[in-house]
Each structure stands twice: as structure tokens, then as C-alpha cells.
N, CA and C atoms as an extended XYZ file, in Angstrom:
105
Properties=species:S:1:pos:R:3:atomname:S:1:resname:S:1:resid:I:1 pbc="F F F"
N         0.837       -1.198        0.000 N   UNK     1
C         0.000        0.000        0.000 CA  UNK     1
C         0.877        1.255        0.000 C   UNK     1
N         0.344        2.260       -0.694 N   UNK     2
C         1.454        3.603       -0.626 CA  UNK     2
C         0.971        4.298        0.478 C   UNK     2
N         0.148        3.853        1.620 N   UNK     3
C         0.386        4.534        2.788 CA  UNK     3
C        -0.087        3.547        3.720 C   UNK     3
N         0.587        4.118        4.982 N   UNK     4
C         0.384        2.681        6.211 CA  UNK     4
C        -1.041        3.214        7.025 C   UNK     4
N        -1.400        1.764        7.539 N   UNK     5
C        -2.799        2.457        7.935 CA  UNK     5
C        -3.059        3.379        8.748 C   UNK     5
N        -1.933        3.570        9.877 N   UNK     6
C        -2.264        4.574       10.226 CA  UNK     6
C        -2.078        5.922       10.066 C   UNK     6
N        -1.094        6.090        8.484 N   UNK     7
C        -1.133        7.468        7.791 CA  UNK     7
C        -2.614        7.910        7.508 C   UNK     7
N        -2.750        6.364        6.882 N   UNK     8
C        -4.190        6.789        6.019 CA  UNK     8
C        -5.385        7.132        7.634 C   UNK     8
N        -5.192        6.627        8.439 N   UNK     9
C        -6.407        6.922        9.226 CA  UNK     9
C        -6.049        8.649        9.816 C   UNK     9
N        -4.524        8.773        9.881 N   UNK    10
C        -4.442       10.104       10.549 CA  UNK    10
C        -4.794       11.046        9.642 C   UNK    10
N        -4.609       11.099        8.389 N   UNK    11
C        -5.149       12.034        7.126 CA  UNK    11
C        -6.654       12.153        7.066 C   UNK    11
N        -7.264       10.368        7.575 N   UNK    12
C        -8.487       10.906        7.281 CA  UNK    12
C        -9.347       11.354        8.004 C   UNK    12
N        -8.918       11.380        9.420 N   UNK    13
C        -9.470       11.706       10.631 CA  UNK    13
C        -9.295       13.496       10.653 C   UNK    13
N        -7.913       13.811       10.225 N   UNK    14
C        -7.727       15.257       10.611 CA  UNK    14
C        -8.619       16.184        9.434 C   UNK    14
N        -8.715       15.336        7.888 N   UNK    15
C        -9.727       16.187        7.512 CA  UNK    15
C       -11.059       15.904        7.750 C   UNK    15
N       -11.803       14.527        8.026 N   UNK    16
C       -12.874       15.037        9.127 CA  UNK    16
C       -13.039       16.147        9.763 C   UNK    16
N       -11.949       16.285       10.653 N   UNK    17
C       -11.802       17.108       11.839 CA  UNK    17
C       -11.681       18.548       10.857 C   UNK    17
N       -11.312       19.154       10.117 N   UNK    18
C       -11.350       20.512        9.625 CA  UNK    18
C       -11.905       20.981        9.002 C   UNK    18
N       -12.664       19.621        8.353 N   UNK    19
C       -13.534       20.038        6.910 CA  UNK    19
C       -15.044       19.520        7.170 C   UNK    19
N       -14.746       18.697        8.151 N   UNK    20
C       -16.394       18.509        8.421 CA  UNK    20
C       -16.681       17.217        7.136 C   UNK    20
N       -15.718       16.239        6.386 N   UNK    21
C       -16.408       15.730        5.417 CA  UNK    21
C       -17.271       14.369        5.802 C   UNK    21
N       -18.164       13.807        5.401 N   UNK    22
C       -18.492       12.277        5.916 CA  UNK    22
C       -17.300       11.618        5.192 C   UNK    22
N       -17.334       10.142        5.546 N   UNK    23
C       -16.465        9.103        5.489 CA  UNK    23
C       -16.222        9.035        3.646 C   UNK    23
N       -17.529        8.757        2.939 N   UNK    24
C       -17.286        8.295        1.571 CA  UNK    24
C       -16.287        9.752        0.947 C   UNK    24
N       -17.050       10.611        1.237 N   UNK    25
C       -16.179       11.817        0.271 CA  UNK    25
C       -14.659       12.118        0.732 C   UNK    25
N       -14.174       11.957        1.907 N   UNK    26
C       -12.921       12.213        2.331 CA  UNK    26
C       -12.276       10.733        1.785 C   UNK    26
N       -12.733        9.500        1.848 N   UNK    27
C       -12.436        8.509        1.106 CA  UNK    27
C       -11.879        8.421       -0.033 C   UNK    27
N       -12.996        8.977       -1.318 N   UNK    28
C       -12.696        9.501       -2.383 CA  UNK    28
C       -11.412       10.589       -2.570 C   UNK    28
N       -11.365       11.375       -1.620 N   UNK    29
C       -10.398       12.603       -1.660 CA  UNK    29
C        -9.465       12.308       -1.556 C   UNK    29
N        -8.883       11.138       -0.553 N   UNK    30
C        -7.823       10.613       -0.382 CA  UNK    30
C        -7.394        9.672       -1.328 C   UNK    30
N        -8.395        9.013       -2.064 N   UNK    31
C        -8.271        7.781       -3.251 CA  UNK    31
C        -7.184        8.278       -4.518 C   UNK    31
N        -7.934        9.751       -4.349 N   UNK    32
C        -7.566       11.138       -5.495 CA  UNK    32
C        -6.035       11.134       -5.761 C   UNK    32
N        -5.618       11.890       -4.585 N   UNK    33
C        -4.542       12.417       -4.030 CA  UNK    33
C        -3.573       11.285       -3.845 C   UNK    33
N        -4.080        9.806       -3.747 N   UNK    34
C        -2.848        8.897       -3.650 CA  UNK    34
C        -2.221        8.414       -4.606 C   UNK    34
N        -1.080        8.013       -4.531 N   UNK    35
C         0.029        7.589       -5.725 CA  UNK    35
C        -0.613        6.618       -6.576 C   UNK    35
């Protein structure tokens, strides 16, 4: 995987945390943005 799980959970937790997103769309965002 090009990130370990708990990169991927700390990325997806902190934009939760700033952006307010639900789970699927910050999902997607991160899907985006990965290698």
C-alpha cells in the first residue's frame, strides 16, 4: 500500500476534523490524491 494504515487513518481523521467531510467523500479525496 502507498500509505500505512495509520497514515491513512491520521489524514483521514484530521480532515474530518477541519472540513467537516463524511467518510465516503474524504475517502474519495484521499483515493484522489494517492500515488
Amino acid at each position: 500500500m502507498p500509505l500505512s494504515i495509520s497514515s491513512w487513518l491520521q489524514v483521514r481523521m484530521l480532515m474530518l476534523y477541519l472540513f467537516g467531510f463524511k467518510p465516503l467523500p474524504a475517502l474519495k479525496t484521499i483515493q484522489l490524491h494517492a500515488p
